[in-house]
N, C-alpha and C positions, 0 to 999 in steps of 0.2 A: 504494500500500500504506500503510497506516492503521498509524502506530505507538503501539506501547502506553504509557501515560506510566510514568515511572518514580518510586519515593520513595527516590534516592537521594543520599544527604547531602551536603551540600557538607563539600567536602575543606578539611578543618581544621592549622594548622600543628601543630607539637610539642607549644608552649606552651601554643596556641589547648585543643589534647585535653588537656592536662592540669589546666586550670583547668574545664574541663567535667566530668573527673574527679573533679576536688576537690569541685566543685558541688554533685555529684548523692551523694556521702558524707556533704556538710554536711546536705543534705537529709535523708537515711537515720538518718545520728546524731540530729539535732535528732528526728525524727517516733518513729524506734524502738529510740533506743539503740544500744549495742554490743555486749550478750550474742549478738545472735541476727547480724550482719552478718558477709559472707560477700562476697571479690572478686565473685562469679559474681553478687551482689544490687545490686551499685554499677557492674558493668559494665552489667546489666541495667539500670538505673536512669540511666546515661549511654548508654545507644545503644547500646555497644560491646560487642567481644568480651571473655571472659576474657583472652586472650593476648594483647592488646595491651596490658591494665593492668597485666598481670607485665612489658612492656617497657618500662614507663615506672616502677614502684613492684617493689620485690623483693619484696615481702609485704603482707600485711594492717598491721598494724603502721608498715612503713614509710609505707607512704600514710597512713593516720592522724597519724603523724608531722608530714608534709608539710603536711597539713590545719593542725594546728593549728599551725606555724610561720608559715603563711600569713594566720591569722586575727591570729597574735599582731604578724604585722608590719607589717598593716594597721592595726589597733590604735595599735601604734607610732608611724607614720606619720601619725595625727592627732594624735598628741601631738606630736611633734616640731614639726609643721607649727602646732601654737598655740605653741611655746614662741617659735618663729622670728619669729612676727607681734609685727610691734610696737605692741605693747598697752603699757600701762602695770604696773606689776608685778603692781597688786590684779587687775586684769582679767585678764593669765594666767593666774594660778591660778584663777579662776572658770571660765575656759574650760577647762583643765585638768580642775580637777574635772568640770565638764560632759560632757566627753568621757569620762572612768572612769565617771560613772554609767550614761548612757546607753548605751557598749558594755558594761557590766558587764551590764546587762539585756539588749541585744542576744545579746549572745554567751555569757552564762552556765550554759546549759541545757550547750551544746556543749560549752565547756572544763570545766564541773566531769566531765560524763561519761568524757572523752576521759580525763581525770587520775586518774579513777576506775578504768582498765583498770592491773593492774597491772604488765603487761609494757609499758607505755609512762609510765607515773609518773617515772623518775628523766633518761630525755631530754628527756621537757614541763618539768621542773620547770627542767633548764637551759638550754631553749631561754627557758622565761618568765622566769629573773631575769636575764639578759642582757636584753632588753627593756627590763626594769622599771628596772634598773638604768641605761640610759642617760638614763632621766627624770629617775631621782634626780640623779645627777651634774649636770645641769641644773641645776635645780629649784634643789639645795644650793648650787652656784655665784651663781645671781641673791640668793638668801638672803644667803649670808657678801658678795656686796657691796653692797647694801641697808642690811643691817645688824650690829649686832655679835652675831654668833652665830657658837661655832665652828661647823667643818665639818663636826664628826659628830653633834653636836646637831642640826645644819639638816638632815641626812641621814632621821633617825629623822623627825622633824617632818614632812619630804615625804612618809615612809612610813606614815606614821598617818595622816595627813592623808589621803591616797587610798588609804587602805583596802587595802594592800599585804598587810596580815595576818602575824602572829607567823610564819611563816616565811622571812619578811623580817628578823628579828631573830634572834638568838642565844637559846638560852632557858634562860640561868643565872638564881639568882635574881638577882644583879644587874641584868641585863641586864632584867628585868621589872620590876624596881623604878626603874630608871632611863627605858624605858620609861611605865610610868605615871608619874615624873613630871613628863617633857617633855608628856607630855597633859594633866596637871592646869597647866601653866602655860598650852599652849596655849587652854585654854580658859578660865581667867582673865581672858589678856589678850585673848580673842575678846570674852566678855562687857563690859569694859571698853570696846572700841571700840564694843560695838553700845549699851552706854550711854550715849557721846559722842555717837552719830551720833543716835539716836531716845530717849533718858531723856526729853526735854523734851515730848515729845511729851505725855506723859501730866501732864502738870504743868499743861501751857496750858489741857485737857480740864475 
């Protein structure tokens, strides 16, 4: 007797389903937004039933949640992982920056939309300055011992630098003026170095 073949899926753990889960939302989000997404469109879209996504995620929401803490902690995780190499201080922060641009363009379509829903706005926003926030702490540590710059100067400086954006700051006018003008020295004394390193350039020419 001739048996039929069958197309049934290899048996996946918890985890294994629920990063398959996550997958096929990242997909969904990135191609069509989130006005129109529906469990029943992301279970379809991962294989699976409705009723297993509600046994792993309590709602729409929640899994989107999950999504973006997962993006953010990967994210994370490259940072961390360049601050930890031991580079020299100029080369971390180029890698550093390297890594915000390039996931800022990887992953930007996803998290501005996701932040965009406004029933998940104010738990994205504290899943992302925990994140962000352990860069800074970083980042301002190698600063204050490098050089003479207090801690919350070197703070701001991290934040501007990578493009953290005014909600990373306070938004008194103080605080904007202070603000701009840790950016006006930042870039004085950025010009000044790229004068040292290449002015002559044009001299010898």
């Amino acid at each position: 007797m001739v048996r039929k073949a069958t197309n049934r899926r290899k048996r996946l753990s918890r985890d294994q389903r629920i990063e398959e889960i996550l997958d096929a939302a990242y997909r969904l989000v990135q191609n069509e937004g989130i006005s129109t997404l529906t469990m029943n469109k992301i279970a379809l879209e991962a294989g699976s039933s409705k009723g297993l996504l509600y046994s792993y995620f309590p709602n729409l929401p929640g899994l989107l949640q999950k999504l973006y803490e997962r993006e953010n902690r990967q994210l994370q995780a490259l940072h961390l992982e360049a601050l930890n190499t031991p580079y020299d201080f100029e080369e971390m922060l180029r890698l550093t920056a390297k890594i915000s641009r390039q996931n800022q363009f990887e992953r930007l379509l996803l998290l501005n939309r996701l932040e965009a829903d406004a029933s998940l706005r104010t738990v994205l926003a504290k899943t992302d300055r925990q994140g962000r926030s352990d860069v800074v702490q970083f980042l301002s540590k190698e600063i204050t011992d490098n050089f003479d710059v207090p801690g919350d100067i070197a703070a701001d400086a991290v934040k501007l630098a990578l493009h953290y954006g005014e909600k990373d700051f306070l938004r008194s006018v103080e605080d904007q003026l202070k603000q701009d003008e840790i950016w006006g020295a930042m870039m004085v004394g950025a010009m000044q170095e790229l004068e040292k390193r290449y002015g002559n350039r044009r001299k010898k020419q």
